[in-house]
N, C-alpha and C positions, 0 to 999 in steps of 0.2 A: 766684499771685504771692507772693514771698518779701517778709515784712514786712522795710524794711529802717531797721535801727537798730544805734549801735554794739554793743548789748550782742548783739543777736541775732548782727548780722554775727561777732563775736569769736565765739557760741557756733558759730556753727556753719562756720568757717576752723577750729573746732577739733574738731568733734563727727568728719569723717576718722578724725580720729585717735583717738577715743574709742569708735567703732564700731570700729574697728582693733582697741582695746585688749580690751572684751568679746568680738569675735569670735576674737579670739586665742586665747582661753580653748580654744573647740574645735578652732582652728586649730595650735594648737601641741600638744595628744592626739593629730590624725592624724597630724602630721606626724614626732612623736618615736615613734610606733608603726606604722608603713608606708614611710617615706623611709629608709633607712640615712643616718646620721652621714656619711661618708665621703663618700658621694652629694652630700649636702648642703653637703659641703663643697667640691668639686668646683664646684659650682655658683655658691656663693658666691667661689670664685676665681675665676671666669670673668667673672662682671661685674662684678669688682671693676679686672680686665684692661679690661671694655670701658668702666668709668663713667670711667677715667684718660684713657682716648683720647679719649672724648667730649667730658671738659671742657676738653680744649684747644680747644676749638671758642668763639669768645667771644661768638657771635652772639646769644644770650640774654639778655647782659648790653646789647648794644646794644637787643635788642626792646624792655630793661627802661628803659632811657633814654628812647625812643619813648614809653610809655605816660606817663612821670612827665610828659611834655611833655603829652602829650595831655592829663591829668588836667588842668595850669594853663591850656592854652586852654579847656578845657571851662568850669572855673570863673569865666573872665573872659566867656565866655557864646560863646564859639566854636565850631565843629565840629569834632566828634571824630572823622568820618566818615573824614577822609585820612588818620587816625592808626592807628587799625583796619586801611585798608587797609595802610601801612605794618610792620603788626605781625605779618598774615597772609602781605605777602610774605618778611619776615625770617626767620619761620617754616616757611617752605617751603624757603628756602634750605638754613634752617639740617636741615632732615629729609634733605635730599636729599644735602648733605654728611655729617651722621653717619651716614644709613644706606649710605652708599659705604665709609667708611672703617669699619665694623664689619664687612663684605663683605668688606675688603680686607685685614684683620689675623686672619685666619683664621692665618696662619702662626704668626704669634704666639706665639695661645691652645695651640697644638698643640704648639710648643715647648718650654713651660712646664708640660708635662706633662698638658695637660686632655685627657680621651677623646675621641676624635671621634663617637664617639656622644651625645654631649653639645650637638652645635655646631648640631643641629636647633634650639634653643633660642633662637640666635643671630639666626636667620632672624625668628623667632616675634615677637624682641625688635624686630626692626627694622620690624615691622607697625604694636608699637605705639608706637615711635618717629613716625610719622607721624602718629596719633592724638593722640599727647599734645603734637606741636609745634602742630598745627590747636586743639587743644581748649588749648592753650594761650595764643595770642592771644585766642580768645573770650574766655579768661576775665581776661586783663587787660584790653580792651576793656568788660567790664564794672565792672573795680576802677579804672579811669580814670573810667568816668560814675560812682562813688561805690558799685556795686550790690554790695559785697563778700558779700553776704550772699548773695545770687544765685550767687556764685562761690564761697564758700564750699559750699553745697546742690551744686554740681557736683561738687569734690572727694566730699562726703560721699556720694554714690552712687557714684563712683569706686572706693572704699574699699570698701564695702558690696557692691556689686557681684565686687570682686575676691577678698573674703574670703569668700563663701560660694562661687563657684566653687573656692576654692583645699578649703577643708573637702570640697566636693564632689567637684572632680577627685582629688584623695587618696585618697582612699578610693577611687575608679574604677581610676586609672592607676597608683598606689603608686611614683613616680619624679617626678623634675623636671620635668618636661614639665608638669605639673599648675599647678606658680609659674609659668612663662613663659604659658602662655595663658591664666592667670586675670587677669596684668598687662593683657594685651593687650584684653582681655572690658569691664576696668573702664575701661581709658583710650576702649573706643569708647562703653561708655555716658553718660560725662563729653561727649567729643564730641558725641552724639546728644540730650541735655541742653541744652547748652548754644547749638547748629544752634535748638531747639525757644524758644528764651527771648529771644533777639538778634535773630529774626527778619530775617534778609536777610543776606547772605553778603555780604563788600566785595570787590569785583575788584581783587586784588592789582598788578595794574599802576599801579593809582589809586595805590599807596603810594610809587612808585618815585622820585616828583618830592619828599616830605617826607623819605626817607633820605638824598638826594641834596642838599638844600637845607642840611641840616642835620648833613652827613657828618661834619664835622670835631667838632662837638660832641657827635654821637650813639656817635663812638668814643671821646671823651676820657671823657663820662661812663659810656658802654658799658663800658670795659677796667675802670675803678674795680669798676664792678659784678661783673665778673665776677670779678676779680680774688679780691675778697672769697670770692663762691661757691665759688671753683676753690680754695682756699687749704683751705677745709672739707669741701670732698669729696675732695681730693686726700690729707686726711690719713686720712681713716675708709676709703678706696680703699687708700691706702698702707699701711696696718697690717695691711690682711686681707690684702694679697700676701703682707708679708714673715710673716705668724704661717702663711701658704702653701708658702712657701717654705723656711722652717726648721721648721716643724711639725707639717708635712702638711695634708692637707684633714680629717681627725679635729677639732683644733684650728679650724679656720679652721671648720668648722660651728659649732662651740661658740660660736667669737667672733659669729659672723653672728647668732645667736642671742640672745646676750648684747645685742647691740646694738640688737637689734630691739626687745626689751623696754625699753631705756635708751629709746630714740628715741621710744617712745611718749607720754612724761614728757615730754620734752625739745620735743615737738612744739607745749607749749602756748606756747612762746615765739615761734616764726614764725606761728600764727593770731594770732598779738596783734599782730604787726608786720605783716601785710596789712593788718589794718584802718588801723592805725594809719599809714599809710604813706600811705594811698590818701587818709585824712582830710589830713593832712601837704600833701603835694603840689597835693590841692586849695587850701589855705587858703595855699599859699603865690602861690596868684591871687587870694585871695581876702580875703587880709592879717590873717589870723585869728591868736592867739598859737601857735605852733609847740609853743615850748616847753613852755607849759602840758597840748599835746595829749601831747606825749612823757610826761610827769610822771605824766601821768592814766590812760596805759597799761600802762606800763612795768612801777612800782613794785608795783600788783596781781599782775602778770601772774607774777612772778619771786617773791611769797611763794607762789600756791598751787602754782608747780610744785616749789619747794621741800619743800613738805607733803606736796603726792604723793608725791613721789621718796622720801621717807622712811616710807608707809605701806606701800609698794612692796617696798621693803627689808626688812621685817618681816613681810612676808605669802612671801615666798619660799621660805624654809624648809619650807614647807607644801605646797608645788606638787607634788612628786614623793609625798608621803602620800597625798593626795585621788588621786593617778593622773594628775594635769596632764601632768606631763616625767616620760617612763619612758624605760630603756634608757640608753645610753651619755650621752644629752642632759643628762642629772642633771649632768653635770660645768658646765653653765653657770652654776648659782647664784650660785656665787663670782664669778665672773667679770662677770655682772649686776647684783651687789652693788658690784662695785669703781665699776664705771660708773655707776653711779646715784647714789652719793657724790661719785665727783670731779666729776661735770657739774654739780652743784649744791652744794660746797664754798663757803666764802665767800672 
């Protein structure tokens, strides 16, 4: 059982991302010494085509409404039990509408110049789309009972899980297919995790009566939410097309690259806001000061990712010497540089 406390909970919504960060380390040797650039970049066009059509999908942002509710019955001493189900069924919806429409925009991607050798990948993606909508209710279901720490340990085998198959499949397969079903490996053991800790699965029709009761407010606050989300994936989507577009897939692996090392920085900001969210929502049943909880997170959370991002920056230079980025990859530096600056400029 995960000890569950704020500090824990924050380390480890964060630690994902810090397994991420050291397994990178070998993750990014294979990948700039066995994947071609080009490849690479190919690839990163292609889900950058499918994360755009995705997020018109707003039902996420409604599951996300669902839970913050559940969270304030829970704290006023209610059952969370119809909220679960509700969040399971939302998340079925929502798998069975993305994985149609990633099905269905095959023409698309092919339009836009991606190989059809490529579009195996597509499939791959849509497996673990399923996985990550199911393992994705569990784990708000548990940041609504308070257990983010719990939910955090899920992502963080997630992560761990996906990064040593990817180091692993790489060197096996020496192509893309190695990112796509190492995603797929990590979201089912996040799912298999989390099936093992919640104990009892909710019958999603059980949910059908709390979406329905509560439609009108579950979309006002749902579009808010998603809104938000779509606004910031649609722009880190939107940039890798058009540097696709006008720069070929060369560029656009660069950038894909570039980004993934910003993002690792950048990730210490949403581990802080799970917790901090889940704390939040409770005590707004529970009449606790909001504000003090914001202050107490926040202000922390946003010097040390500032410190990293700048030790970060100075350790770069160095990556392509030791052997880390070899081959055409070396062109990210700069480019990793820019981003780690401006996401944490004041």
């Amino acid at each position: 059982m995960v000890k569950e406390n704020a500090v824990v909970a924050v380390v480890l919504n964060y630690l994902p991302t810090a397994v991420n960060y050291v397994l990178a380390v070998a993750y990014i040797i294979v990948l700039t010494r066995y994947i071609p650039l080009t490849q690479y970049g190919y690839y990163n066009a292609l889900f950058a085509i499918i994360n755009s059509i995705g997020a018109l999908i707003p039902i996420p942002g409604v599951t996300n409404a669902i839970a913050r509710e559940g969270a304030i019955e829970y704290a006023r001493g209610g059952d969370a039990k119809p909220y679960f189900a509700a969040m399971v069924f939302m998340s079925l919806v929502m798998a069975v509408i993305y994985g149609l429409i990633i099905a269905l925009a095959t023409p698309i991607y092919l339009s836009n110049g991606i190989p059809g050798w490529l579009l195996g990948t597509v499939y791959i993606y849509i497996g673990a789309v399923f996985a990550q909508s199911v393992a994705g209710a569990l784990g708000l279901y548990l940041w609504l009972l308070g257990r983010v720490a719990s939910q955090g340990m899920g992502s963080t085998l997630n992560m761990l899980v996906m990064r040593v198959f990817q180091v692993l499949l790489i060197v096996v397969m020496r192509n893309v297919y190695a990112l796509a079903l190492s995603v797929l490996l990590g979201s089912l053991a996040q799912l298999l995790y989390y099936l093992g800790i919640v104990r009892g699965f909710a019958d999603p029709r059980a949910g059908i009566d709390v979406v329905r009761g509560r439609a009108r407010y579950l979309l006002e606050f749902g579009f808010q939410s998603w809104i938000l989300g779509y606004m910031g994936t649609l722009s880190f989507n939107l940039l890798t097309y058009l540097v696709y577009i006008y720069l070929g897939p060369g560029y656009t692996g660069i950038y894909g690259l570039a980004t993934a090392i910003a993002s690792a920085v950048t990730a210490l900001g949403p581990a802080v806001s799970t917790v901090m969210n889940s704390r939040i929502s409770q005590g707004l049943g529970s009449g606790i000061d909001v504000g003090r909880t914001f202050r107490d997170y926040a202000i922390p959370s946003f010097i040390a990712a500032a410190l990293l991002a700048q030790l970060i920056v100075l350790a770069l230079p160095t990556l392509p010497i030791i052997g880390i980025i070899n081959g055409e990859y070396v062109g990210v530096i700069p480019y990793a540089s820019v981003l780690l600056a401006t996401r944490h400029s004041p």
